[in-house]
C-alpha positions in Angstrom: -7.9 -79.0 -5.3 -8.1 -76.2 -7.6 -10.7 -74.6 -5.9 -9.3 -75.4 -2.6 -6.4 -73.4 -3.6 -8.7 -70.5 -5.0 -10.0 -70.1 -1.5 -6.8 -70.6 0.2 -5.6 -67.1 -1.8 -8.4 -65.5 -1.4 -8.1 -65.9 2.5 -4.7 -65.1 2.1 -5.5 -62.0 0.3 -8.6 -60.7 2.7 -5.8 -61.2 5.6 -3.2 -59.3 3.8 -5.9 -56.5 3.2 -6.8 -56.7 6.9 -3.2 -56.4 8.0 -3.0 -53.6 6.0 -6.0 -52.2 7.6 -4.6 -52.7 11.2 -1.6 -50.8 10.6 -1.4 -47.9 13.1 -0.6 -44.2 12.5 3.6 -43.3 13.7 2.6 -39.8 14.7 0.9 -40.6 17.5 -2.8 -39.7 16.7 -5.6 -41.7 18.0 -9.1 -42.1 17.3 -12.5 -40.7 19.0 -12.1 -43.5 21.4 -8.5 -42.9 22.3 -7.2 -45.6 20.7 -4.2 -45.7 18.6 -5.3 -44.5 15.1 -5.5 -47.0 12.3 -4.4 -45.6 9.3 -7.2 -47.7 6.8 -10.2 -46.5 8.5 -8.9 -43.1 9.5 -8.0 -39.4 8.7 -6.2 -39.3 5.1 -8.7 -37.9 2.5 -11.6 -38.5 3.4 -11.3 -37.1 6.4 -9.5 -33.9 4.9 -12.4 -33.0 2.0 -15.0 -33.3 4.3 -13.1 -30.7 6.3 -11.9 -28.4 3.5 -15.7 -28.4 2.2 -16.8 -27.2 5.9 -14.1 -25.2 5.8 -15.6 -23.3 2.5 -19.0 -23.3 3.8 -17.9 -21.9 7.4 -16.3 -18.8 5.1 -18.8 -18.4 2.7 -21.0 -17.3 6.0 -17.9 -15.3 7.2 -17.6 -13.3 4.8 -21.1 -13.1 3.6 -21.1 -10.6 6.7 -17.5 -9.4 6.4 -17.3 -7.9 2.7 -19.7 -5.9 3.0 -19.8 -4.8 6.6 -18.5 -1.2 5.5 -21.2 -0.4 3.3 -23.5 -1.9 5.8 -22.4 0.3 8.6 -22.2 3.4 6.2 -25.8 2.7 4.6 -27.6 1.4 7.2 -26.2 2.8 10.4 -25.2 6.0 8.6 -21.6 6.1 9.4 -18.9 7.9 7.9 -17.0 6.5 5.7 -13.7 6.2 7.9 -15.6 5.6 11.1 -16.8 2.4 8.6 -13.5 1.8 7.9 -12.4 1.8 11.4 -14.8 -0.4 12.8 -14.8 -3.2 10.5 -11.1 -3.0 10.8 -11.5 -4.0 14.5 -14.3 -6.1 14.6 -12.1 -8.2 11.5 -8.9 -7.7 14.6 -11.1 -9.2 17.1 -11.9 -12.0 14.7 -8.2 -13.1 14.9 -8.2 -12.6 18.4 -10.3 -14.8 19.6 -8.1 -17.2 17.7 -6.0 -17.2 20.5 -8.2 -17.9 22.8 -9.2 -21.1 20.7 -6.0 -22.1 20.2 -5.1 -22.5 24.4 -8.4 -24.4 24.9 -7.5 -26.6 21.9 -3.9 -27.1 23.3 -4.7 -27.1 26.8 -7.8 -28.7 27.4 -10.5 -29.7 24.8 -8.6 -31.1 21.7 -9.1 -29.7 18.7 -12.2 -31.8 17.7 -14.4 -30.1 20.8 -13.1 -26.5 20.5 -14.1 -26.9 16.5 -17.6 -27.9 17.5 -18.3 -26.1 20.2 -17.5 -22.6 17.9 -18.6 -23.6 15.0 -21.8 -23.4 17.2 -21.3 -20.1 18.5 -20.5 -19.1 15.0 -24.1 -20.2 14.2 -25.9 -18.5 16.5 -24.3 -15.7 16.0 -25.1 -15.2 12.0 -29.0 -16.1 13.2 -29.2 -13.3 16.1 -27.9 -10.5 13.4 -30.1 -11.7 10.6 -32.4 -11.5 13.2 -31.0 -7.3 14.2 -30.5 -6.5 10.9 -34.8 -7.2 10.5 -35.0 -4.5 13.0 -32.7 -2.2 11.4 -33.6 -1.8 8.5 -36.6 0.5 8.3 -37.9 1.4 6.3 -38.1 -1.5 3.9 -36.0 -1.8 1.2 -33.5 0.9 2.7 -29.8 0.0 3.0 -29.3 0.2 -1.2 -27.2 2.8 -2.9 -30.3 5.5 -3.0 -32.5 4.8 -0.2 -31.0 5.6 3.2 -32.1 4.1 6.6 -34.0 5.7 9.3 -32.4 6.6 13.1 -32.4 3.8 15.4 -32.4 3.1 19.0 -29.7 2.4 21.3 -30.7 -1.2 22.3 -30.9 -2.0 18.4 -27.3 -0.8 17.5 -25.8 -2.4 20.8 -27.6 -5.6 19.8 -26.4 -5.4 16.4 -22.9 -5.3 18.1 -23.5 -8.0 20.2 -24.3 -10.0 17.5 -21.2 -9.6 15.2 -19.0 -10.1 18.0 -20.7 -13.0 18.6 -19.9 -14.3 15.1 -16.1 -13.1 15.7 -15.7 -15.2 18.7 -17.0 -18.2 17.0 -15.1 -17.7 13.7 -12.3 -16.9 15.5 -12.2 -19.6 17.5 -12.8 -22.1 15.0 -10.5 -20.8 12.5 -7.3 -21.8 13.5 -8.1 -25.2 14.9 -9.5 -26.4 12.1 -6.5 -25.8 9.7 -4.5 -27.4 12.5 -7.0 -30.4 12.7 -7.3 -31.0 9.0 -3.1 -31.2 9.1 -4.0 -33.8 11.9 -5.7 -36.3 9.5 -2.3 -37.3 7.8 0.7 -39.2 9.1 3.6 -36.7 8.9 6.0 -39.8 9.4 4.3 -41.5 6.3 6.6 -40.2 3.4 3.1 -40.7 0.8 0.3 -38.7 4.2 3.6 -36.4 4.8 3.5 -35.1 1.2 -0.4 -34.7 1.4 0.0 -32.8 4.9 1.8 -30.5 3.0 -0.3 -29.7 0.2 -3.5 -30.0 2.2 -2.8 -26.5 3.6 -2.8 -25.2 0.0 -6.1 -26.6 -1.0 -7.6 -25.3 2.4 -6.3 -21.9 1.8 -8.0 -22.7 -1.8 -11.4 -23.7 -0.1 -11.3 -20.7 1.7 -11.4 -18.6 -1.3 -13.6 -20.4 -3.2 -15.8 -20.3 -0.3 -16.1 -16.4 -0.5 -15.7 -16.3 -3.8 -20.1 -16.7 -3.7 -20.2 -14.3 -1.2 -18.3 -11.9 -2.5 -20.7 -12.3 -5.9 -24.1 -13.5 -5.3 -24.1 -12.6 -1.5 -22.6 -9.4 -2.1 -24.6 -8.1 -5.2 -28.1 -9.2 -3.0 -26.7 -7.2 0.1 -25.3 -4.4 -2.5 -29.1 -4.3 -3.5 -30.4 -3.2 -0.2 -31.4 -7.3 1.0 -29.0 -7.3 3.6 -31.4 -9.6 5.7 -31.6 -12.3 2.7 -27.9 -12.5 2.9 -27.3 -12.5 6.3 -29.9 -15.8 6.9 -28.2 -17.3 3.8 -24.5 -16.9 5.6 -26.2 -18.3 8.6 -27.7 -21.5 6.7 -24.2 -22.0 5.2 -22.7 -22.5 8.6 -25.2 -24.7 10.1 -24.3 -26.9 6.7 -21.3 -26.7 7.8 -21.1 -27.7 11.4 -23.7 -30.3 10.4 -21.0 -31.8 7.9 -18.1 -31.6 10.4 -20.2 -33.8 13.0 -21.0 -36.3 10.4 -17.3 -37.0 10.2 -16.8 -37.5 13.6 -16.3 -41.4 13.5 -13.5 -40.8 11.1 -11.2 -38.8 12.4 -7.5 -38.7 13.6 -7.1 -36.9 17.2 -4.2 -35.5 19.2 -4.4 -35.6 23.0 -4.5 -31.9 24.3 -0.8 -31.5 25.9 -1.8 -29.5 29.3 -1.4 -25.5 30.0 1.4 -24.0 28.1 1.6 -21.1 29.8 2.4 -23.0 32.9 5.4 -25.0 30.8 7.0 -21.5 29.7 6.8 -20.3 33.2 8.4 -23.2 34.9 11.3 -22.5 32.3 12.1 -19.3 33.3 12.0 -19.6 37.0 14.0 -23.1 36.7 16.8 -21.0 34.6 16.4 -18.2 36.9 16.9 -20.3 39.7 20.1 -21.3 38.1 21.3 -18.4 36.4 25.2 -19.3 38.7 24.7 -22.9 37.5 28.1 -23.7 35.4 27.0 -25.5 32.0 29.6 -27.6 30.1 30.3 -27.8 26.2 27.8 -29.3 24.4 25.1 -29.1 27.1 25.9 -32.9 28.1 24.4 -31.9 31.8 21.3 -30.9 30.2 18.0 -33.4 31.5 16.0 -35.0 28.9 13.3 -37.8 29.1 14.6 -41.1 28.0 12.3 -41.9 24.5 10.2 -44.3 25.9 9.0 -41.9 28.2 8.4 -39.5 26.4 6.8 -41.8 23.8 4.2 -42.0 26.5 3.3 -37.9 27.1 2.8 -38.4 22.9 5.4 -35.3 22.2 8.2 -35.7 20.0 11.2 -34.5 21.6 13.4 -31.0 20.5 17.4 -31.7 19.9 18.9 -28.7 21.5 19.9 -25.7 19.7 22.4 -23.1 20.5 21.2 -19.8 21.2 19.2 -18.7 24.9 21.6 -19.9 26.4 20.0 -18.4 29.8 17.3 -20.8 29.2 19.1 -23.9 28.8 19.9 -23.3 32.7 16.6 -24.5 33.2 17.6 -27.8 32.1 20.6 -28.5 34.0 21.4 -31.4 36.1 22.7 -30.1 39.6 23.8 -32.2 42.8 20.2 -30.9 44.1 18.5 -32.1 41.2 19.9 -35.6 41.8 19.7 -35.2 45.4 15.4 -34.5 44.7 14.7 -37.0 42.1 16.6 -39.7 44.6 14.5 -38.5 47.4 10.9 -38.2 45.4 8.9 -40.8 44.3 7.6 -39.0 41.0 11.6 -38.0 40.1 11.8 -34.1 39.4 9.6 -30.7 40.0 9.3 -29.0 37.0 9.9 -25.8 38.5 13.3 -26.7 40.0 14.4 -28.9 36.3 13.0 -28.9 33.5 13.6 -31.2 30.0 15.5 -30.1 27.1 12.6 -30.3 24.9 10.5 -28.0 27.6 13.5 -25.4 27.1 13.2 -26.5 23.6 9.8 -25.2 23.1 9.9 -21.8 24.6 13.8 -21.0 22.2 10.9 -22.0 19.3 8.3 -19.3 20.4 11.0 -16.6 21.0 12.3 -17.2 17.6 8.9 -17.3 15.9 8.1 -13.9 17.2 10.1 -11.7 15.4 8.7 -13.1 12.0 5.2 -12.9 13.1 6.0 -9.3 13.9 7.1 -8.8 10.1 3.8 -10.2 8.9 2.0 -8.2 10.6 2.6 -4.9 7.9 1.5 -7.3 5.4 -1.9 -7.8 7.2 -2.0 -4.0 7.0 -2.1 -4.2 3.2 -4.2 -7.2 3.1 -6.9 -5.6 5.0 -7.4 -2.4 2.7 -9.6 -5.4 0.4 -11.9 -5.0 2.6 -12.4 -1.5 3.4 -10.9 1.4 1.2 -10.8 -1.0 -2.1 -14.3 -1.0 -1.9 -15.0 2.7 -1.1 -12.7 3.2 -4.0 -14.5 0.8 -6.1 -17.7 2.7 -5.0 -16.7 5.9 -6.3 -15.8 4.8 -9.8 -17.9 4.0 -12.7 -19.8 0.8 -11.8 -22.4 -0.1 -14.7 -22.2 -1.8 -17.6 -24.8 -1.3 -20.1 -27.4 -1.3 -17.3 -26.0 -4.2 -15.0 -24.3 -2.8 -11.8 -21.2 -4.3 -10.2 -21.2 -4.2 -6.6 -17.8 -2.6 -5.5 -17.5 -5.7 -3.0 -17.4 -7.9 -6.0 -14.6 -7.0 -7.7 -12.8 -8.8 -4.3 -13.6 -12.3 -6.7 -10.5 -11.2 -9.2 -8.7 -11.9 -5.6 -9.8 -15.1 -5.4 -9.0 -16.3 -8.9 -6.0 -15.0 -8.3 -5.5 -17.2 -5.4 -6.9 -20.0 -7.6 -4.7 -19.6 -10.4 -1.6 -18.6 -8.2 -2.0 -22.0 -5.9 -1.9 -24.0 -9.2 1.2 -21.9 -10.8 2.9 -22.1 -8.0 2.5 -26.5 -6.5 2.5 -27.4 -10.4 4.9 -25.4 -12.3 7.3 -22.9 -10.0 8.0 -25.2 -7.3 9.0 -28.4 -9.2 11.3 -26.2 -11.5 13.2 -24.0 -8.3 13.4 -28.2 -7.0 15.2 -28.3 -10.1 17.4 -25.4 -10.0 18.4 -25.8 -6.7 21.2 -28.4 -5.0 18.8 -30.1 -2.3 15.6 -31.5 -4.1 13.1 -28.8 -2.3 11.5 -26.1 -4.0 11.3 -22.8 -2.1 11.4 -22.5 1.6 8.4 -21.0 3.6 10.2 -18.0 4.7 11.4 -17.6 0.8 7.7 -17.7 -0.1 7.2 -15.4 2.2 9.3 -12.9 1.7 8.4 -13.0 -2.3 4.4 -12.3 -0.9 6.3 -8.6 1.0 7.4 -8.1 -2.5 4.0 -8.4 -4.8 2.4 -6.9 -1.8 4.4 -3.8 -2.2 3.4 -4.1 -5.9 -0.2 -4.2 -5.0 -0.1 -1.0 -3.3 1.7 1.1 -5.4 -1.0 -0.1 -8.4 -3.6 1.0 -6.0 -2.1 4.1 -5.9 -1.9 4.6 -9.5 -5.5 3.9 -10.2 -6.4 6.8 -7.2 -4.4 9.3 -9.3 -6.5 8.5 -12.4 -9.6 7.9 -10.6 -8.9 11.3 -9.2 -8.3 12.8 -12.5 -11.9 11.9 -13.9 -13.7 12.7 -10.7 -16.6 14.5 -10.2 -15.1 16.2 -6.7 -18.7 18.6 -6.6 -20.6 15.7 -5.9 -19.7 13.5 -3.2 -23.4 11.2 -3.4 -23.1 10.7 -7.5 -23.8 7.1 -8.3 -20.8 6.9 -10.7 -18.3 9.7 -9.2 -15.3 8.8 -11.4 -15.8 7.9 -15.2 -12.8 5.8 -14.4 -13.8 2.1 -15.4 -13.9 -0.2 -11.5 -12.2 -2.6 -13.9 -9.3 -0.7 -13.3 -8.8 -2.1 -10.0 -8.4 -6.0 -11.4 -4.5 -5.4 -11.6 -4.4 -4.9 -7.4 -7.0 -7.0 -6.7 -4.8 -9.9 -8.4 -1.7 -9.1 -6.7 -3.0 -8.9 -3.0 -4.3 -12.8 -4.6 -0.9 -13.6 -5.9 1.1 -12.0 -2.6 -1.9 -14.4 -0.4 -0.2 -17.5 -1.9 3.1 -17.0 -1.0 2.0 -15.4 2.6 -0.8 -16.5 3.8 0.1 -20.1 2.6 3.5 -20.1 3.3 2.5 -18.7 7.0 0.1 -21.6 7.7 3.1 -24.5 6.7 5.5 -22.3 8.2 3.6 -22.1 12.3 2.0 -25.0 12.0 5.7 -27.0 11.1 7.7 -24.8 13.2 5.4 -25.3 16.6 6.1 -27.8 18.9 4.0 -30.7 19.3 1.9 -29.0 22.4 1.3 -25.7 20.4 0.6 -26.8 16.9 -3.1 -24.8 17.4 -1.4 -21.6 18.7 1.1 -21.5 15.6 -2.1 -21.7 13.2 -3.3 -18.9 15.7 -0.5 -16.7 15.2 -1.2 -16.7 11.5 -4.3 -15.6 12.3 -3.4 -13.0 15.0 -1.3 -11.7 12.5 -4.6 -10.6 10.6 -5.7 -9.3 13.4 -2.8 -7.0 14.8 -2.9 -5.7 11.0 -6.2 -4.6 11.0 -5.8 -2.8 14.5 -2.7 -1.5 13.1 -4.8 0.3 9.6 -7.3 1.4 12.0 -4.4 3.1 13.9 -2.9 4.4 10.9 -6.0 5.9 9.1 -6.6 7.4 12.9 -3.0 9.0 12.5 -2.9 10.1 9.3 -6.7 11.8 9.4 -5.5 13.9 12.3 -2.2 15.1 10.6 -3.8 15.7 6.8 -6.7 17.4 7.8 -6.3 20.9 7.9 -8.5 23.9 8.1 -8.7 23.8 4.1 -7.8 20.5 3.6 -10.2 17.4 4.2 -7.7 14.9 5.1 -6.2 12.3 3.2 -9.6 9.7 3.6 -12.2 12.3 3.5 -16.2 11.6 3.6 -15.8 12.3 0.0 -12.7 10.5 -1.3 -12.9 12.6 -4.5 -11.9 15.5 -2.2 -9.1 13.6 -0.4 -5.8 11.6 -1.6 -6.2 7.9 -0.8 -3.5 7.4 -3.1 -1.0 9.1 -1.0 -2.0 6.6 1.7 -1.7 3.9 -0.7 1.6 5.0 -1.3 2.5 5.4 2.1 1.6 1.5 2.4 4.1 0.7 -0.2 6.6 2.7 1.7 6.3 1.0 5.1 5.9 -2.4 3.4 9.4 -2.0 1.6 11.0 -0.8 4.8 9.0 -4.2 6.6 10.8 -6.1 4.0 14.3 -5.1 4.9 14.0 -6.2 8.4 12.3 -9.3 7.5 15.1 -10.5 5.3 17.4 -9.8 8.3 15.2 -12.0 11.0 14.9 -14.9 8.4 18.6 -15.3 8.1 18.8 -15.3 11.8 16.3 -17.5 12.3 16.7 -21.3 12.8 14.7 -24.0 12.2 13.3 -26.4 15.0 15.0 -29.9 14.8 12.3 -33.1 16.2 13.5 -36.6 17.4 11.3 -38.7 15.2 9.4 -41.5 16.7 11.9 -44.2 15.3 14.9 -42.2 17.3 15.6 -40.6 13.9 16.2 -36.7 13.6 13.7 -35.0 11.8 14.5 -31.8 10.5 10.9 -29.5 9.8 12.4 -28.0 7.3 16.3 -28.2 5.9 18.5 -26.3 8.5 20.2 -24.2 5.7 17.0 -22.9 4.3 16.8 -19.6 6.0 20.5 -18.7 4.8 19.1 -19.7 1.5 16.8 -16.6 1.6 16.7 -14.7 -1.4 14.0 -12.7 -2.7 
C-alpha cells in the first residue's frame, strides 16, 4: 500500500507539472505553428538570452564597420576630414531608416520572426561583399594605417564599396528594431512575474548592445587603427553569420505575434471616415462612438484602446449614424471601414499623433550622440595617443562609453530606481519620459565637457603641423569625462526610448515604435551632417578655416561643441512642455480589465 501510494503522488505530481506546462500565454502570442503559446515550453528566458546574445554579436559586426568608418574613408579613400564626417553621418541616417521599412513589413506582413531572418541575412552578405571591396582598396598593402596612405582608385571600386555598406545598412536597419520588439515578445506582459522581466529585458538588450561593441571598439578597432582593415571587416562579417546561425537555432522556441495588416491603410480609413463626418453631432462622453464587442476583438488578437479626449475631429470617424446602422443591417460583413471605423482604430492614430512631438525632441539628442562617432574621434586623433610605446586608437576610447552604459544600467535598475520607488507616493520609480528628460540634461553636460577639453587641446597644439602623429600634448584620456556622460545620458534615453515606443504603441505597431527610436538616430545624424554643412559655410572666411577645418588645430571644434550644448538646452525646454501635455495610452486587458501602460499622472509628474 505504501508504495501504491508513492506512485499515486508521483502521478499526481507529474500531472500537476504537466498542467503547469499546458498553461497558455494571456497576451495573445502563439507559437511557430500558430498555436496558442504555452508558457512552459516557450519564450521567457531562454528565448530572450539567446536573443540578447545575437543581439551582441549582430553589433559587434555593426560597428566593427561603423567606429571606424571615418578614419577609413579619410585613410583609405583619402577624404577630408569633414566630407568623412559627413558621410558616415548619413550612411549611420540610412541605417535607421531602413528601420522603418522593417518595421511595416514586420507589422504588415511577415511577423517579426521572418523580417529578423530574412535581414539578418542581408546584413551578412553585406559585411562579406565589403571585406571583399575593401581587398581591392587597399593598395598598396599595408596602406590604410596612420603613415602609409592609399593609392587612387577606380570608379567601379568606390561605387562598389558604397554598394556594399549600404547593403549592410539595410540589413542592420531592418533587423534592428524588430528584434528588440521580438525579444519584448517572449514574455507575458499580463503575467505580473514575465511583465516585470519584459521590462528589464530592454535594459539588458541595450546592455548586450554595448558589450557587443565594446570588442569592436577595442580589438576590432586597434587591428583596423593598424592599417588591417580587411581582417576586421571578415571578423565583423563571421560575427553576424554566428549570429543569424544562433537566432535560427531558437526558432522552435519562440513566442510569435500575428502581423496585424497595413497600417497605413487603418490611419487612412480614419481620416476619410471623420472627414466624411466632420457635421456628424457627437454626444458627451462619446457613448455613440462604435467599438468591437471583446470577443471579437479577442479574435483580430489586438487589445482594444479606451478613448481618450483630445482629436476630437478624429473620433468622428467612429460615430454611429442612422447610415451606419442602415449599412451594417443591409451587409452581410456589418460595416466598411472607410464609412465607420472602431474606437480603438481612432484610438491608434490619437497614439501616433501624440508620439510625434516627443520623437521630434529626441531627435537633438541623436545630434549629440552621433559626434562619438565622428568628431570625438578626429579629436581623439589629434591629441597625444601613446603611452610608453603602446598606441591607443582614437576609436577606442568610445569603450569608456560603454562602461559607462554598464555601470549606469546597474546604478540605475539596482540602486536609483528602488529608492525614487521609495520617495515617491505610487510604488514606481521614475517614468520613461522622466528618464528621458534627465538623459537631455547629462547630454548637455557632455557637450559642454567636450568643449572644455577642445580649448585645452587647443592650447597645447602644434597648429604648424596638421599630419603630426601626436598634434596636441594633451593626454586623449582627457576625453574619458565626455565619453562617460554620452554613456550615462544613453541609459536614461536610449533605454527609456525603447520602454517608452515600444509600451506606448498599439498592439499593430509595436515594431514601428522600436523604429521610431531608431529613426530618431537617424534624423540626428542627417541633422549633424546638416549642421556641420551650415556652420562650415558661415565660419569660413577668407582668413579663417572654418570652425571644422582639415586641420582641427587650425579651427574651433569647441565652439561647435558649445553650440551643441546650446541647442540641446533650448531642446530641453520644449521637451518638458510636450511631456506634460502628453498622455498616456490606456489598453482593455484581456480579462476586460483596464490596463494603464504607464500610470496616467506620470507625465504631470515630470520633473528633471
Amino acid at each position: 500500500m505504501a508504495c501504491l501510494n508513492n506512485i499515486c503522488k508521483e502521478v499526481s505530481t507529474e500531472k500537476k507539472i504537466a498542467m503547469e506546462e499546458e498553461v497558455y500565454t494571456l497576451d495573445g502570442a502563439v507559437d511557430r505553428h500558430g498555436h496558442p503559446a504555452i508558457r512552459g515550453r516557450t519564450g521567457t528566458w531562454v528565448s530572450g538570452i539567446l536573443l540578447l546574445v545575437n543581439q551582441g554579436l549582430a553589433t559587434l559586426a555593426f560597428f566593427g564597420v561603423g567606429v571606424n568608418l571615418v578614419l577609413f574613408l579619410t585613410r583609405v579613400l583619402g577624404q577630408d576630414i569633414a566630407d568623412a564626417a559627413n558621410n558616415v553621418s548619413k550612411w549611420t541616417g540610412t541605417v535607421y531608416i531602413f528601420s522603418l521599412l522593417g518595421a511595416f513589413l514586420s507589422d504588415s506582413y511577415w511577423g517579426r520572426y521572418k523580417t529578423c531572418a530574412i535581414f539578418q541575412a542581408v546584413f551578412v552578405v553585406g559585411l562579406v561583399l565589403l571585406s571583399i571591396s575593401s581587398s581591392v582598396l587597399i593598395k598598396p598593402s599595408g596602406c590604410g594605417d596612420e603613415e602609409t596612405p592609399c593609392g587612387s582608385h577606380s570608379a567601379f571600386h568606390i561605387l562598389f564599396f558604397y554598394f556594399a555598406i549600404y547593403l549592410v545598412a539595410l540589413g542592420n536597419g531592418g533587423y534592428q528594431p524588430n528584434i528588440a520588439t521580438f525579444g519584448a515578445d517572449q514574455f507575458d506582459e499580463e503575467d505580473p512575474k514575465e511583465g516585470h522581466s519584459k521590462i528589464a529585458f530592454f535594459s539588458y538588450f541595450y546592455l548586450a548592445l554595448n558589450l557587443g561593441s565594446l570588442f569592436s571598439n577595442t580589438i576590432l578597432g586597434y587591428f583596423e587603427d593598424q592599417g588591417m582593415w580587411t581582417l576586421g571587416f571578415w571578423a565583423s562579417a563571421g560575427s553576424a553569420f554566428v549570429a543569424l546561425v544562433l537566432f535560427l537555432i531558437g526558432t522552435p522556441r519562440y513566442r510569435h505575434f500575428e502581423p496585424k495588416g497595413n497600417p497605413l491603410s487603418r490611419f487612412c480609413q480614419v481620416f476619410v471616415a471623420a472627414t466624411r463626418k466632420w457635421k456628424a453631432d457627437m454626444t458627451p462622453g462619446g457613448e455613440n462612438l462604435f467599438e468591437l464587442d471583446r470577443k471579437e476583438s479577442a479574435m483580430n488578437g489586438a487589445r482594444k484602446i479606451i478613448h481618450t479626449e483630445g482629436f476630437r475631429f478624429l473620433d468622428r470617424a467612429a460615430i454611429m449614424t442612422p447610415k451606419d446602422y442602415a449599412r451594417q443591417l443591409r451587409t452581410l460583413d456589418g460595416r466598411n471601414p472607410w464609412h465607420l471605423c472602431t474606437v480603438t482604430q481612432v484610438e491608434e492614430v490619437k497614439c501616433i499623433l501624440r508620439l510625434l512631438p516627443i520623437w521630434l525632441c529626441t531627435i537633438l539628442y541623436s545630434v549629440v550622440f552621433t559626434q562619438m562617432a565622428s568628431l570625438f574621434v578626429e579629436q581623439g586623433d589629434a591629441m597625444k595617443t601613446t603611452i610608453s610605446n603602446f598606441h591607443i586608437p582614437a576609436a577606442g576610447m568610445s569603450s569608456f562609453d560603454i562602461l559607462s552604459v554598464a555601470t549606469f544600467i546597474f546604478i540605475y535598475r539596482r540602486v536609483l530606481d528602488p529608492i525614487v520607488a521609495r520617495i515617491k507616493t505610487k510604488p514606481k520609480g521614475l517614468t520613461e519620459l522622466q528618464r528621458m528628460g534627465i538623459g537631455l540634461v547629462i547630454a548637455i553636460l557632455a557637450m559642454v565637457a567636450a568643449g572644455v577639453v577642445e580649448l585645452f587641446r587647443l592650447k597645447y597644439a602644434n597648429k604648424d603641423c596638421p599630419s603630426c602623429e601626436n598634434a596636441s600634448s594633451l593626454s586623449i584620456f582627457w576625453q574619458i569625462p565626455q565619453y562617460m556622460l554620452i554613456g550615462a545620458s544613453e541609459v536614461f534615453m536610449y533605454v527609456g526610448q525603447l520602454e517608452f515606443f515600444n509600451g506606448q504603441a498599439p498592439d499593430g505597431l509595436k515594431s514601428f515604435g522600436s523604429a521610431l527610436c531608431m529613426t530618431s538616430i537617424s534624423l540626428g545624424n542627417y541633422v549633424s551632417s546638416l549642421l556641420v554643412t551650415i556652420v562650415m559655410k558661415i565660419s569660413t572666411r577668407d582668413d579663417m578655416p572654418g570652425w571644422i577645418p582639415g586641420n582641427i588645430n587650425r579651427g574651433h571644434l569647441d565652439r561647435f561643441y558649445f553650440l551643441l550644448a546650446a541647442l540641446t538646452t533650448a531642446d530641453l525646454v520644449v521637451y518638458l512642455i510636450c511631456a506634460k501635455w502628453y498622455k498616456y495610452i490606456k489598453f482593455e486587458g484581456r480579462s476586460g480589465e483596464d490596463h494603464n501602460s504607464n500610470d496616467g499622472q506620470a507625465a504631470a509628474e515630470l520633473s528633471v
